[in-house]
N, C-alpha and C positions, 0 to 999 in steps of 0.2 A: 239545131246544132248536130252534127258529123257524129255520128258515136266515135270515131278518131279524136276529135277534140274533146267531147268529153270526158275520154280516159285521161286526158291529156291535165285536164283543171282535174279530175280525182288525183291524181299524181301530184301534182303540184301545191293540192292545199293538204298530202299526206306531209309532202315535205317541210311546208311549214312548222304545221301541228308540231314534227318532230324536233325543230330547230327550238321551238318555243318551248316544249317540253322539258331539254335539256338543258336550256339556261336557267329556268323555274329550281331544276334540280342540284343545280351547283349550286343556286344564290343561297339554298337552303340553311340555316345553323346546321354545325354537327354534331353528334354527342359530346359531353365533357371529354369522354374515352373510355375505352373498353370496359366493359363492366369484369367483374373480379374473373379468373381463370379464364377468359374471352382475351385473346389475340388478334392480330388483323390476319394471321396467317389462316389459324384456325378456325375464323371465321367463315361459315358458308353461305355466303349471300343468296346462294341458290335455294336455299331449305331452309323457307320463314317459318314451317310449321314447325321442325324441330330447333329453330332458336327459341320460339314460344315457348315451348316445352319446359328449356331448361331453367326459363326468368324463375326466382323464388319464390313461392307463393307465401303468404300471409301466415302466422300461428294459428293453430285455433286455439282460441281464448279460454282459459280455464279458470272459473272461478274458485280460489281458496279462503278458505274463513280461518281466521286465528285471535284466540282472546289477546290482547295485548294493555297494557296500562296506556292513560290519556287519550281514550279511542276517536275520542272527540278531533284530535290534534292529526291523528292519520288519515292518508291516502291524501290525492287532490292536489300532489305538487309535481313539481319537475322529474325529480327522482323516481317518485313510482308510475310517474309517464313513460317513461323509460323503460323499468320494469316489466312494464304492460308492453308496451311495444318490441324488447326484444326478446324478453321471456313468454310473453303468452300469460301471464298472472296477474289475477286481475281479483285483489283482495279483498273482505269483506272482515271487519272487526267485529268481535266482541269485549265489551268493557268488561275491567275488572279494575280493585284499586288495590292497594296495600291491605288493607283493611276485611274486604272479601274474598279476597285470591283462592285461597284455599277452599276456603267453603264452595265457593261457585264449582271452584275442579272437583270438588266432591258429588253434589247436589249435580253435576252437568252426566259426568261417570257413573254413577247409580242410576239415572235415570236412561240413561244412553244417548240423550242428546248432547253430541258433546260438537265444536268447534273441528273440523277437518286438521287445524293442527293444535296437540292441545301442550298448552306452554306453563311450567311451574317450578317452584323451585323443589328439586327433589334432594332430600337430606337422606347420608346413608340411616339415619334411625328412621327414615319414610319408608325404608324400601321393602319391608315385608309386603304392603297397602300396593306399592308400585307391582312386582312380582303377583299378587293377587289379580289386582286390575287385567295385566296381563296375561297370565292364564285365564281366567275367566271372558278374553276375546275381545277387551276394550280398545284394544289398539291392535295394528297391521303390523305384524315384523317386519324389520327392514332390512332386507340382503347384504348380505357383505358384498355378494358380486355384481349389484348394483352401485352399491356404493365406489367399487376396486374401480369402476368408468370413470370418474371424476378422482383426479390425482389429487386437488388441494383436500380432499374429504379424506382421502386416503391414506394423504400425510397427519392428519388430525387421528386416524386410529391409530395408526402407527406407533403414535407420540405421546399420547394420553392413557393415563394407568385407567384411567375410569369407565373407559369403553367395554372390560370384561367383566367388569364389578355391574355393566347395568345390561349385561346378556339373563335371561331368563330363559331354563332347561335349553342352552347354548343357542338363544336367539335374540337380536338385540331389538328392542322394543323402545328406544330413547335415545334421540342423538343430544349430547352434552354441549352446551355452547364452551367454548374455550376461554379462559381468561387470558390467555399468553402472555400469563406473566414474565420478566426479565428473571433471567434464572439467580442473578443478583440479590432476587427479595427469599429466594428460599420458599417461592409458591406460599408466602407469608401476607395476608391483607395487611393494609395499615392500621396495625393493633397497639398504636400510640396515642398519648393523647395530643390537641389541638390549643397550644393557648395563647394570650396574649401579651407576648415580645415585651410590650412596650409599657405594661403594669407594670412585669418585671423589675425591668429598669426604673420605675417612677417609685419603685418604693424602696429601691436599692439595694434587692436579692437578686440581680439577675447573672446567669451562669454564663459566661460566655459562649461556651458550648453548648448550652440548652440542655444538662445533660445536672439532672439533681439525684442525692441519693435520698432515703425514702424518708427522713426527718424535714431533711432541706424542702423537699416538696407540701408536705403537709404545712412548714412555716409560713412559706410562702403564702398558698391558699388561705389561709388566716391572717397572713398581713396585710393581705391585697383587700380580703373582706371588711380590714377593720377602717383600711386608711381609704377606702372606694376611689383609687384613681381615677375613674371612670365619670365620679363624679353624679352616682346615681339616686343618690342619697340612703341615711341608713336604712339598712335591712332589705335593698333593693339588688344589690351585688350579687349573685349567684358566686359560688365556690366552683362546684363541680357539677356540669349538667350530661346528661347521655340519652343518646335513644333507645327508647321502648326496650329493644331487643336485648341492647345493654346493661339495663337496668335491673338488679342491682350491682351486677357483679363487676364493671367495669371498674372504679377505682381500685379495686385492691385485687382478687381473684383473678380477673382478666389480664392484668400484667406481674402476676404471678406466677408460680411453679404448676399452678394447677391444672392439669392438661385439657385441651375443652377438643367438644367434636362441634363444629362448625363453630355456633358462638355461644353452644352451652358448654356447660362445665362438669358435666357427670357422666363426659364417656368415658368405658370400662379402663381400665392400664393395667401394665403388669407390671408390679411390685416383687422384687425377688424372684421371678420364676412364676409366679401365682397373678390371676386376674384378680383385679381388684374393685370395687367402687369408689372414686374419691372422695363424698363426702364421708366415708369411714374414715378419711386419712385424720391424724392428730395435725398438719396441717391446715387442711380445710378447714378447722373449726377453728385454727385460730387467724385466718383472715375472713373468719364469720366475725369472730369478735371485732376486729378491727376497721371492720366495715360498718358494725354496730355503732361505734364510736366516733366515728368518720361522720357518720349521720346524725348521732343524737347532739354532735359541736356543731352542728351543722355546716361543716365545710361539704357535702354533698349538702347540693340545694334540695328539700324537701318536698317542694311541690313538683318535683321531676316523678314520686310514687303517683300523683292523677294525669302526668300526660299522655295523652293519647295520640298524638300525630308527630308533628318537627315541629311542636316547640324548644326543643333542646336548640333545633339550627335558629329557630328566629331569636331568640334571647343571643347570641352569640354572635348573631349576625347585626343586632341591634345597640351594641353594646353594653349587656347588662350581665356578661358571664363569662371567666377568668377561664377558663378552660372547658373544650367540649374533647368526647371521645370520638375518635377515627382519624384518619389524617389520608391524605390524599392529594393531589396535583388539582385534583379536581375542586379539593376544598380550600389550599394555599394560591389557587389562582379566582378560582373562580368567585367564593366567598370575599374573599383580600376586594373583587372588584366592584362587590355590590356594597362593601363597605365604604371603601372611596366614593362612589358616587352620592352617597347618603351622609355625607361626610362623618363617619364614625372614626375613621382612620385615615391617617394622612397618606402612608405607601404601603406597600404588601408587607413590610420586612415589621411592621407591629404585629405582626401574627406567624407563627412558627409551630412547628412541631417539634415536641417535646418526651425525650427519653427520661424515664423514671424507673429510678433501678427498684428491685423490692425489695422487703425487709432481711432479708441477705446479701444485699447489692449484685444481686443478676439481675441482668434484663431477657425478658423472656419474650418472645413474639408467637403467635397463634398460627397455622399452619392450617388452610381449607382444602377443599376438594380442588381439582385440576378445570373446573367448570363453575359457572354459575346459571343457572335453570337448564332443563332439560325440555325437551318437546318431542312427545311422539304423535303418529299419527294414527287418526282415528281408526276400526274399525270399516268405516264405511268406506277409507280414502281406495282405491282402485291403484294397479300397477301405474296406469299412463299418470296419473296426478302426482303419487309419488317421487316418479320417474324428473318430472319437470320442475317440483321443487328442489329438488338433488341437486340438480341443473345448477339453478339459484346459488345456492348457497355454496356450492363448489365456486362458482364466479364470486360471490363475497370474500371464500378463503383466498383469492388469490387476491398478490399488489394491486393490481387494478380495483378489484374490488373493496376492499378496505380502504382502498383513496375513495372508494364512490361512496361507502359508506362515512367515512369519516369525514369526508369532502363537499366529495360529489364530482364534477366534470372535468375533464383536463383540460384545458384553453379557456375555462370559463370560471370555475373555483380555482383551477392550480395549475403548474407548470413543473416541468423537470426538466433540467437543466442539463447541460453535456458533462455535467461531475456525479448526475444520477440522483440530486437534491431534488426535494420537492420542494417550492417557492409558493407559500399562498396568495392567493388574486385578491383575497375578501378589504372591505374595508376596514382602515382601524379606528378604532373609539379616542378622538383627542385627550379624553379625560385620564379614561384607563390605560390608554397603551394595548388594551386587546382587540381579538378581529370578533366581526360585525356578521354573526354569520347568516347568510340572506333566507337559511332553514329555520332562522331560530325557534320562531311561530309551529313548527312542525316537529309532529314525532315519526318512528322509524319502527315500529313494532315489531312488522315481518322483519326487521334485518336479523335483531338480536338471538334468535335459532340460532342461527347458521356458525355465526363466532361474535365475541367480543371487540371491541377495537384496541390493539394495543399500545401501552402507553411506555413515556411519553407520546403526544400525539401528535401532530403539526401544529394545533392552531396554540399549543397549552405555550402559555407567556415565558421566558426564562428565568421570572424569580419564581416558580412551581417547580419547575424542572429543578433549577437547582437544589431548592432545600431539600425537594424529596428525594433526589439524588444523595445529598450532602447526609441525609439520613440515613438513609441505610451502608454509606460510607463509615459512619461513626456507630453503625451498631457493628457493623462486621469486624473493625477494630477490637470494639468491648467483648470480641467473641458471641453476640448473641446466642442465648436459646431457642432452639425450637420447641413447640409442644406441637408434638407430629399430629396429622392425620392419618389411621390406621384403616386404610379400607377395606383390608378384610375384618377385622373386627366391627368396623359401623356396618359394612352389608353382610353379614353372616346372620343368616339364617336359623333358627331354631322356635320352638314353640313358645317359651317363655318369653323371651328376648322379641319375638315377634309379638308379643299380647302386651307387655308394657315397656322397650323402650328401652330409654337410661334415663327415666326419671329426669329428664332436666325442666320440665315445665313445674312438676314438685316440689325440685328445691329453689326454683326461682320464686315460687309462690311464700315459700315456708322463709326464705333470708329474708324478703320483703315485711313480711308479718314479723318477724324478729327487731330488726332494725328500727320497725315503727313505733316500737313499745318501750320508753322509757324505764318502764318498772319492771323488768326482769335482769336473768342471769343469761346472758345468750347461748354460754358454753353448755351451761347442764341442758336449753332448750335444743341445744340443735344434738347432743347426746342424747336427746329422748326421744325425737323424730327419728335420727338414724336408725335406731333400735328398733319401732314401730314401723320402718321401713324395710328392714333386713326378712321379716319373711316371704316378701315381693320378689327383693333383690337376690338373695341368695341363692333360689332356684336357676337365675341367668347366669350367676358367675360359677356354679357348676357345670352349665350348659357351655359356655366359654373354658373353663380349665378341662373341660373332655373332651376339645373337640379344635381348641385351636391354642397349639402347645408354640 
């Protein structure tokens, strides 16, 4: 063959190649479309190196350790896949329960092995312990101007009195989970008690407002115990049940004048100008008595002095107890459902929360701190760890993130609508009328740092919402009391006041020991404890009238 013709067949099988090449190229799929800030204009097809460049590359994965309750029950779901994949956080628990919390964060911080974030509930009479810890290098301070990056974190300082109450020599060592409360409750838990509607009625003292004065109440609880609507048989009816932390002071004290710091009853007050100790007050000692009396009728149920865990909730929940302390959405929905299913109760509306004025006929509510647990971070944690948890929880504080937390996904838990409603996706329970939530099996540990979720919530049923609404409607009417939280006085600082306190594990000891003894006088007992307490106490309310006028 010619070398003429051979150029002539190279040429012609170039041509091919190219014809065949080009239809290969159009038949091709194309992308879905541009990836994010990528145009078709600004696109340069010519410089595949620097498109490469700009594709996202991957987080690096940082592993975080935090004690959390039910450790068993985290990690391993949808949620913290998530997590993982757009945070880069990749968690590891430590257990703790109700029961060891405290001691573990002790035994973990003396030793210095502590959990990269370390989670607890910090009470202003904790905070000398906290403040020590801190000096002493157990935790990383946490910048303000790390924090100023992330706006929802920023509106959380902002907003909350207790961010400068847990600065230590002007650095802050603790970020405060938020309760976000409705400014409605007056930053007041539910320091009512829980009973049940429908005894009420069945023995023919029920108020229709739910709303008794302090005789009316005690009748009740003794008519209900004699005539057992419940049908429990005699001496199986509980009166009055509480938990642990409540115990003793709930029936009487706790919805009393008596002012408490978190949910003890012996933070300082000022009387006239002067600090004071409440159990000094003539007061105090006479809803010692009357507590005394409350338990030896046994309208307090008496084997509530050995419980140890929620048998106050299982008795209540089981129908064997006319009223428990606390109230909450959480427990007019949630409790009302486990009742229904186990048929104790026929609909929610046999269980209400209930206003009990006291032997004054005021009704008084309890007043917390602006947070519940605190979390700093460890010593060992490094800026970039820090940095990327921040991250997080800035994304929790926002809408989006409290639907993920409370939720979870939008198209897949929930929807929002063009009025701005969120609509839940979850299934509902035929029985109970509540949704089915597909986390149930699962806990959230790392969420709880960052914020609380606020309530009401999306998923809470509307006889929750209502009553608890319908309550604090009918206390703001009655003018409710507060018994404030003073947070300069719970985090103030001094020697004495730093080495014991305010005495409330003391007197919660010593009313217990009271009340249990049928053969005494309880007034001259608890005036002869005061007294044997005054050279303790006396030194702190010095240290208070000189120093915070």
């Amino acid at each position: 063959m010619s070398f003429r013709k051979l150029l002539c067949l190279l040429i012609a099988i170039l041509m091919l190649a190219g014809i065949i090449i080009g239809c290969t190229s159009q038949d091709k799929p194309t992308e879905s479309g541009p990836q994010p800030a990528e145009t078709e204009d600004s696109k340069d097809d010519g410089d595949k190196e620097s498109e490469e460049e700009e594709q996202p590359k991957e987080r690096e994965v940082i592993k975080v350790s935090i004690n959390v309750m039910e450790a068993e029950k985290n990690g391993n779901n949808p949620k913290m896949d998530y997590v993982l994949e757009r945070f880069g956080l990749d968690f590891e628990y430590w257990p703790v329960s109700w029961g060891d919390w405290n001691e573990k964060i002790n035994t973990w911080i003396s030793t210095g092995d502590t959990p990269d974030l370390i989670w607890w509930d910090l009470k202003g009479v904790q905070s000398n312990q906290y403040r020590t810890w801190a000096r002493q290098g157990a935790f990383s301070p946490i910048p303000y101007e790390m924090i100023a990056k992330y706006p929802h974190l920023q509106d959380r300082v902002d907003n909350m009195e207790s961010f400068k109450h847990l600065e230590v020599d002007g650095k802050l060592y603790a970020w405060p989970s938020s309760r976000r409360y409705d400014p409605m409750v007056k930053n007041t838990y539910g320091s009512v008690w829980t009973y049940r509607r429908d005894w009420a009625k069945a023995v023919g003292l029920h108020n229709e407002d739910d709303i008794y004065e302090w005789e009316e109440w005690k009748n009740l609880i003794r008519t209900v115990i004699e005539k057992d609507p419940g049908g429990n048989g005699p001496g199986n009816t509980a009166g009055l049940v509480m938990p642990t932390w409540a115990f003793p002071h709930a029936p009487v004290l706790f919805i009393g004048s008596v002012p408490a710091e978190g949910n003890e009853t012996c933070s300082y007050i000022k009387v006239d100008g002067e600090w004071i100790w409440p159990p000094m007050l003539e007061s105090y000692k006479e809803e010692v008595v009357e507590t005394w009396k409350m338990f030896q009728e046994g309208l307090i149920w008496k084997d509530n002095m050995s419980f140890s865990g929620t048998e106050d909730e299982e008795m209540f929940k089981a129908g064997r107890a006319f009223a428990r302390y606390q109230t909450g959405i959480w427990v007019l929905n949630g409790w009302t459902q486990e009742m229904m299913e186990n048929d104790i109760i026929d609909s929610p509306d046999a269980v209400a929360p209930v206003i009990i004025k006291d032997r004054n006929g005021d009704v008084w509510m309890t007043q917390t701190e602006d947070y519940w647990t605190v979390t700093a971070f460890s010593s060992k944690v490094d800026e970039k760890k820090m940095d990327r948890v921040l991250e997080f929880w800035d994304f929790l504080n926002s809408e989006e993130g409290l639907l993920f937390n409370e939720l979870g996904f939008e198209g897949k838990d929930y929807e929002i609508g063009s009025d701005g409603k969120v609509k839940v996706l979850w299934e509902i329970d035929p029985k109970t009328g509540g949704y089915i939530s597909p986390y149930r099996d699962y806990a959230f540990g790392a969420f709880t740092p960052a914020t609380l979720i606020p309530e009401p919530k999306h998923t809470d049923q509307e006889y929750g919402v209502k009553e608890f609404v319908g309550l604090y409607e009918k206390l703001n009417k009655l003018n409710f009391k507060v018994k404030p939280f003073d947070y300069e006085m719970s985090f103030f600082s001094a020697p004495n006041k730093d080495k014991y306190g305010n005495f409330g594990a003391d007197a919660k000891a010593k009313l217990a020991e009271i009340i249990a003894n049928p053969n005494i006088d309880p007034a001259a007992e608890w005036e002869a404890w005061v007294e044997s307490m005054m050279p303790r106490v006396q030194p702190i309310l010095d240290e208070l009238n000189a120093n915070l006028k």
